[in-house]
N, C-alpha and C positions, 0 to 999 in steps of 0.2 A: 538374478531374475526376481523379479515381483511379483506375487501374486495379487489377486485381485481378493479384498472381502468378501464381497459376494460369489457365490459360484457359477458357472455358468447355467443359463436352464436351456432346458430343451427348446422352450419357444423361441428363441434369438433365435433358432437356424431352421427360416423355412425351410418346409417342402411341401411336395402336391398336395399328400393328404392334410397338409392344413389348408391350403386355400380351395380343398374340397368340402374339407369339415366347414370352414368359414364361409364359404356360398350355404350349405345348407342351411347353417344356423338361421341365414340372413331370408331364405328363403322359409323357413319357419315361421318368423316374427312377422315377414307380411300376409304370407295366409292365415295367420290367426289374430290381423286386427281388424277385420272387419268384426269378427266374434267376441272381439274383449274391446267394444266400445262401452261407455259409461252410459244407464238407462237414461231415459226421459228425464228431467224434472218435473215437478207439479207444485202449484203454489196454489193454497187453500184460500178459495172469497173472504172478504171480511162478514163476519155474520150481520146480519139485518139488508143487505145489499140482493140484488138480483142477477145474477151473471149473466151479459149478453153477451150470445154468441158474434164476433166477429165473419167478416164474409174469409171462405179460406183460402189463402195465396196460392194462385195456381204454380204449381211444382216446374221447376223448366227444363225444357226437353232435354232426354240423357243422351251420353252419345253410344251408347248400346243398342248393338243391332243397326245403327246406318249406313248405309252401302257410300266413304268419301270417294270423290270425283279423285282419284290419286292412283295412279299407274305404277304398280308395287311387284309387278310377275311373279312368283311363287312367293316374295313377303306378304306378310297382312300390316294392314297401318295400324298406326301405335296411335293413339292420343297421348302427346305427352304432356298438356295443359289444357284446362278449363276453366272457363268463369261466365258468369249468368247474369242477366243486369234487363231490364225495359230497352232495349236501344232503341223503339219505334215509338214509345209513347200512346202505347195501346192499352196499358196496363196488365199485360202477358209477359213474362220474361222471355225471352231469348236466350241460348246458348252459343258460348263461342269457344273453337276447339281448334286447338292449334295441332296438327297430325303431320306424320312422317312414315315411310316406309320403313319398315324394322331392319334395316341393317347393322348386321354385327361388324363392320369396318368402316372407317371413317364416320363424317355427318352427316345425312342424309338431310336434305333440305326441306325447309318446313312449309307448310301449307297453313291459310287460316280461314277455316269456315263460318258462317254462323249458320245455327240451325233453329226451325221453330217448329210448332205443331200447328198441325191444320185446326181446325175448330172441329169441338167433337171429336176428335181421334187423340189416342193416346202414342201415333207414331212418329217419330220426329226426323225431321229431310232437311237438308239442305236448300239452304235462299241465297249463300251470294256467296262468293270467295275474295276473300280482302287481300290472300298472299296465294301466286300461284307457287307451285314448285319450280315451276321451270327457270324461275327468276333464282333460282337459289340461296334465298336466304336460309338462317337461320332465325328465331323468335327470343328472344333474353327479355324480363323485366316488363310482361305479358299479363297486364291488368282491362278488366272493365268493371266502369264507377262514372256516374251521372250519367247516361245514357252513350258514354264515349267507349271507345275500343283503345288503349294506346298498346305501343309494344317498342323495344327497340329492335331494330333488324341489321344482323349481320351479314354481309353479302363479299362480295370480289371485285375486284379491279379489273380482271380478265378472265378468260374461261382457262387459263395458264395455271391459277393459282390454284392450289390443292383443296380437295375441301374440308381437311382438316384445321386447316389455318387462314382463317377468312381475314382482309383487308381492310375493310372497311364495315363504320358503323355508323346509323342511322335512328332517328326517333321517325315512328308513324302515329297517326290519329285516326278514327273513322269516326264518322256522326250520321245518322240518319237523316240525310233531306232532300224532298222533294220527293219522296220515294225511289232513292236510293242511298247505297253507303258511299259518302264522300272522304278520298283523303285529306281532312282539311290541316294537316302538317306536314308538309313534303321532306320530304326523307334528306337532309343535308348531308351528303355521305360523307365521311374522314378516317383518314388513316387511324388505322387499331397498332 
């Protein structure tokens, strides 16, 4: 018989209270990094110069506190991505929020809003839905940059297929025009 060098340790043989102890940990470090983010910078004028104030970039709407168009019965929707960009060319950012019902089993299927604020108000609503749910996709690879929206979107072959393991995948675009968002990349599905 052989023995091993090393001994054996305790950690090789999970049990509950480790992937209890290790949810906690994990839930730890995210409650405390909004609190242990790194201050401001500041950078000192050169002397003999005048500092003008800049006009200040309006902030873009958060998705805190909006009631999404998303049918969840006792879940509440999750945002599970954001990103903020001009898409009207107004000089106002826009928000665009990719949301799901919080289901603890399988993938709940994703939704993609954009949202803005009225003028004067600091409350921010819903203006268009680019992804419903009902369509069931998924969102992967969920960028906006130049005034565009892309994403790739994972969906199904059939209402057969599980929604754990989606079938098919697809690239989308949205662009603002004529006073609406157009898909101007059509979704070329293929097998995953």
């Amino acid at each position: 018989m052989q023995h091993s060098a090393v001994p054996e340790l305790a950690h090789t043989h999970t049990r509950p209270i480790h992937w209890v102890a290790t949810a906690a940990a994990v839930a730890g470090v995210v409650a405390l990094s909004p609190v242990l983010q790194p201050g401001s910078a500041t950078a000192a004028q050169p002397s003999g110069t005048r500092a003008q104030s800049a006009p200040a970039a309006a902030a873009p709407p958060t998705t805190t506190g909006v009631t999404f168009p998303l049918q969840c019965g006792p879940l509440k929707a999750v945002v599970a991505k954001q990103a903020s960009g001009d898409l009207d060319h107004d000089g106002l950012p826009e928000t665009v929020a990719v949301v799901h019902c919080d289901g603890s089993m399988g993938t709940p299927p994703d939704a993609v809003y954009v949202l803005t604020r009225a003028a004067g108000t600091t409350a921010s609503r819903v203006v268009a839905t680019l992804v419903d749910p009902k369509d069931r996709y998924t969102v992967t690879d969920f960028t906006v940059r130049a005034g565009a929206v892309t994403a790739t979107l994972l969906g199904y072959s059939s209402p057969a297929v599980p929604n754990c393991c989606p079938d098919l995948k697809g690239g989308a675009k949205w662009q603002w025009k004529n006073g609406a968002f157009i898909r101007s990349t059509p979704s070329q599905a293929r097998g995953i």
